[in-house]
C-alpha atoms as one frame of an Amber mdcrd trajectory, in Angstrom:
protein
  31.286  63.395  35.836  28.567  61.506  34.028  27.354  58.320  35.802  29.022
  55.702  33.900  26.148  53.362  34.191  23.588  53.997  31.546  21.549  50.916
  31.916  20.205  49.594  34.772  17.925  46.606  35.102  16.606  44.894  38.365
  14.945  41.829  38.789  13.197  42.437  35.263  10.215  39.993  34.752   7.914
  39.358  31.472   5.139  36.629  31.767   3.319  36.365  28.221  -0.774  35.279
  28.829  -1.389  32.086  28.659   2.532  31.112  29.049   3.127  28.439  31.987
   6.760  29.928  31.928   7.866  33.477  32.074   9.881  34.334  29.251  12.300
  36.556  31.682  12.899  35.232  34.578  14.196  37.731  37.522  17.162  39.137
  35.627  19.376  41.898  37.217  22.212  43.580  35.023  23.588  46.725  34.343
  25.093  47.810  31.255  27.913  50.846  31.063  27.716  54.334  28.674  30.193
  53.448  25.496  30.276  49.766  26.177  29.531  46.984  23.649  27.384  44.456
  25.845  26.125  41.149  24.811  22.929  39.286  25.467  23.835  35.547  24.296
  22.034  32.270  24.275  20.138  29.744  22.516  16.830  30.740  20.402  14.006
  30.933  23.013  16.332  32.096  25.861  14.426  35.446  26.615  17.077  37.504
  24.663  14.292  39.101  22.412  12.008  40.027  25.219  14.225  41.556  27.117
  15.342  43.904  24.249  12.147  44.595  23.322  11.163  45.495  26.978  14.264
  47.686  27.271  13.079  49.201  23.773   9.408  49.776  24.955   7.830  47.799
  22.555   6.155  46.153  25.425   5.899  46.428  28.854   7.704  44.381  31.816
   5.276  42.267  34.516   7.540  43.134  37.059  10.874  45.376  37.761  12.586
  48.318  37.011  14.788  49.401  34.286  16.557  52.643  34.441  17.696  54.256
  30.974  20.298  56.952  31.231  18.377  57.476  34.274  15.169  57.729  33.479
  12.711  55.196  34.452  11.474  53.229  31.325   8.108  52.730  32.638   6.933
  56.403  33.626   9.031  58.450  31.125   9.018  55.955  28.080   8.843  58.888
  25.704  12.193  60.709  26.768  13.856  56.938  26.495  12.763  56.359  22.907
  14.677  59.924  21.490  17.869  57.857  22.952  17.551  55.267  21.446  17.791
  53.056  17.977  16.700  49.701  17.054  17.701  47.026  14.637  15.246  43.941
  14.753  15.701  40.542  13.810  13.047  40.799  11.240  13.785  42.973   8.073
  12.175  45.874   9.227  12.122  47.343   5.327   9.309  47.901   2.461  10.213
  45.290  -0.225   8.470  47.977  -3.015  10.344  50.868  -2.263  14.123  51.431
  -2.811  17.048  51.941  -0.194  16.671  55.315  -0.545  12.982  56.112  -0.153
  13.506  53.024   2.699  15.801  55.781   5.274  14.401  58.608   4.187  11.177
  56.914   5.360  12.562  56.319   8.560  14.577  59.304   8.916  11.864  61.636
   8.856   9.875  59.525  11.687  13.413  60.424  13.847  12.997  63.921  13.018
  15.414  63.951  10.057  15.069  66.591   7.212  16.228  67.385   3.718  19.734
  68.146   2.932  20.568  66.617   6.405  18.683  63.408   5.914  19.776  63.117
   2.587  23.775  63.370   3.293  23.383  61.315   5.972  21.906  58.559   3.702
  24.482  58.941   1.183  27.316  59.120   3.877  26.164  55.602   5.283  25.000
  54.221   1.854  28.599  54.874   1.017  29.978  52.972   4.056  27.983  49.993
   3.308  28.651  49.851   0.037  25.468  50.167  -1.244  25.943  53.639  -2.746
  25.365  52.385  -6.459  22.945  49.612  -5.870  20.002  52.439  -3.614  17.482
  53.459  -6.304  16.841  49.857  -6.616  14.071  48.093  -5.162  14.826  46.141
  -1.767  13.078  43.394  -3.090  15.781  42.938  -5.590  18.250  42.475  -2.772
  20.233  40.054  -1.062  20.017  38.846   2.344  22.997  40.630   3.161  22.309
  43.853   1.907  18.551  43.946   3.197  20.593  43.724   6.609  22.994  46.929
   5.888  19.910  48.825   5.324  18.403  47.287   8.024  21.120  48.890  10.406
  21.800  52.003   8.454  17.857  52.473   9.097  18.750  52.376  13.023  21.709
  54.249  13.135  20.979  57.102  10.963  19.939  59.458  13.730  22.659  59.093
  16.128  21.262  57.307  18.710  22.728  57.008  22.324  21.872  53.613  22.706
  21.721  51.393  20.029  19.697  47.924  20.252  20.861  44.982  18.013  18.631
  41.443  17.940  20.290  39.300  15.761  22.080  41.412  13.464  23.996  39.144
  11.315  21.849  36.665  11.227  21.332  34.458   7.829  23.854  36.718   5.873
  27.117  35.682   4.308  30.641  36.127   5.388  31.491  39.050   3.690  27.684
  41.450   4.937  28.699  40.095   8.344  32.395  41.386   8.464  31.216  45.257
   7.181  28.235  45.122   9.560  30.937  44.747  12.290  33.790  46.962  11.544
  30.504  49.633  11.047  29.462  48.902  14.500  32.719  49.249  15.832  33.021
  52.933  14.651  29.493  53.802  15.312  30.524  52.568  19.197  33.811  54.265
  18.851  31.498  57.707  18.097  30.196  57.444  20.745  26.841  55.088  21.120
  26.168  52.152  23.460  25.406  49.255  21.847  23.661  46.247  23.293  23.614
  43.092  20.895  22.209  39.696  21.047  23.393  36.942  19.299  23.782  32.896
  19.760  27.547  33.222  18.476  29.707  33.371  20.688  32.934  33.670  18.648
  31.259  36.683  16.892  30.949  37.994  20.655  33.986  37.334  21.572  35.635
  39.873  18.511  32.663  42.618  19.105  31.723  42.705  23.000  33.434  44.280
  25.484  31.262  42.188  27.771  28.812  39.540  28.064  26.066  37.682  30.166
  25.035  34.768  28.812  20.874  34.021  29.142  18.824  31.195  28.828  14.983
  29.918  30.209  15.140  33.415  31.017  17.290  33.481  33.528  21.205  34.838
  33.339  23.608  32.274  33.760  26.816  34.179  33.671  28.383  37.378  32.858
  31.770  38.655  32.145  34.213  39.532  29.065  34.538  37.766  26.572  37.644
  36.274  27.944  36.924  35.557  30.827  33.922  33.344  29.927  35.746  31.384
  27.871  38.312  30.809  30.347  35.725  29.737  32.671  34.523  27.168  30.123
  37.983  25.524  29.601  38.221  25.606  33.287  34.951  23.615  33.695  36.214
  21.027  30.942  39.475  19.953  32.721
């Protein structure tokens, strides 16, 4: 039986230079295979740093952070084939259409010809944005700049998939398919870890939550039972 832990972080640290603060402060978590876990809190919490730590983009000042059991800091390479990243930031050439966008990307995960080119068309299709990908992303809107965004991150299958902000500036309707997308991507099969400063978007996605600010966790639990804790507090 596989261990049902596949993320495991312990007293994870990241002080920037010059910084009088670290940005995370100590934090100890773990996060289980097939879950839906998020990472809330404020902008400036830490909740950006620690993804991008867990997603090697940079490396901790102090802990450890096991990744399906490998250790991310000696055997970063065998971590990154697990995993797939959405950033805040569009992460997408403006010039080039949604098309040549994931088939860019596709190939630097290994995908090739009629493989990477159903699997663009499959999740083009999903997202609705089968008739609108031989135009130019430029031409966009927020909301579909973000679809791409994700199909971009999900179009290899990852294990783990890493969400910072994914919804964020797009309208009602992008942020409802984004979702119910998710939810079947998760119910394939893929951990996701998502942060977000909304917690009633949480509270319909997660399975489970810690909440994070000054870099420091504050509290962790389902979705329901932190909001029961809240009412609590308020009586």
């Amino acid at each position: 039986m596989s261990n049902p832990v596949i993320i495991e972080i312990e007293n994870l640290t990241k002080t920037f230079k010059h910084a009088t603060e670290p940005a995370v402060n100590g934090i100890s978590f773990s996060i289980n295979r097939n879950e839906i876990f998020g990472l809330l809190g404020p902008n400036g919490a830490g909740k950006t740093t620690t993804i991008s730590i867990l997603c090697g983009l940079f490396p901790a000042t102090g802990g450890k952070v096991l990744i399906d059991g490998k250790d991310l800091h000696t055997e970063l390479s065998s971590v990154k084939n697990l995993i797939g990243i959405v950033p805040q930031d569009i992460a997408l050439y403006p010039t080039l259409t949604a098309h040549e966008n994931l088939a860019f990307y596709g190939s630097m995960y290994g995908l090739h010809g009629k493989d990477l080119k159903d699997k663009i068309n499959t999740w083009l299709k999903k997202l609705g944005l089968i008739d609108a990908s031989n135009r130019r992303v430029s031409t966009y809107s927020g909301g579909m700049k973000r679809r791409v965004n994700l199909i971009a991150g999900v179009l290899h299958n990852p294990t783990i998939l890493f969400l910072d902000e994914p919804t964020v500036g797009v309208d009602v309707h992008s942020r409802n398919v984004i979702i119910e997308h998710l939810k079947e991507v998760n119910a394939a099969g893929t951990t996701i870890i998502y942060t977000s400063h909304h917690m009633e978007e949480a509270q319909n996605f997660c399975t489970r939550v810690s909440i994070i600010d000054h870099g420091k966790i504050l509290t962790e639990g389902t979705p329901a039972e932190l909001i029961s804790r809240n009412a609590g507090s308020t009586n």
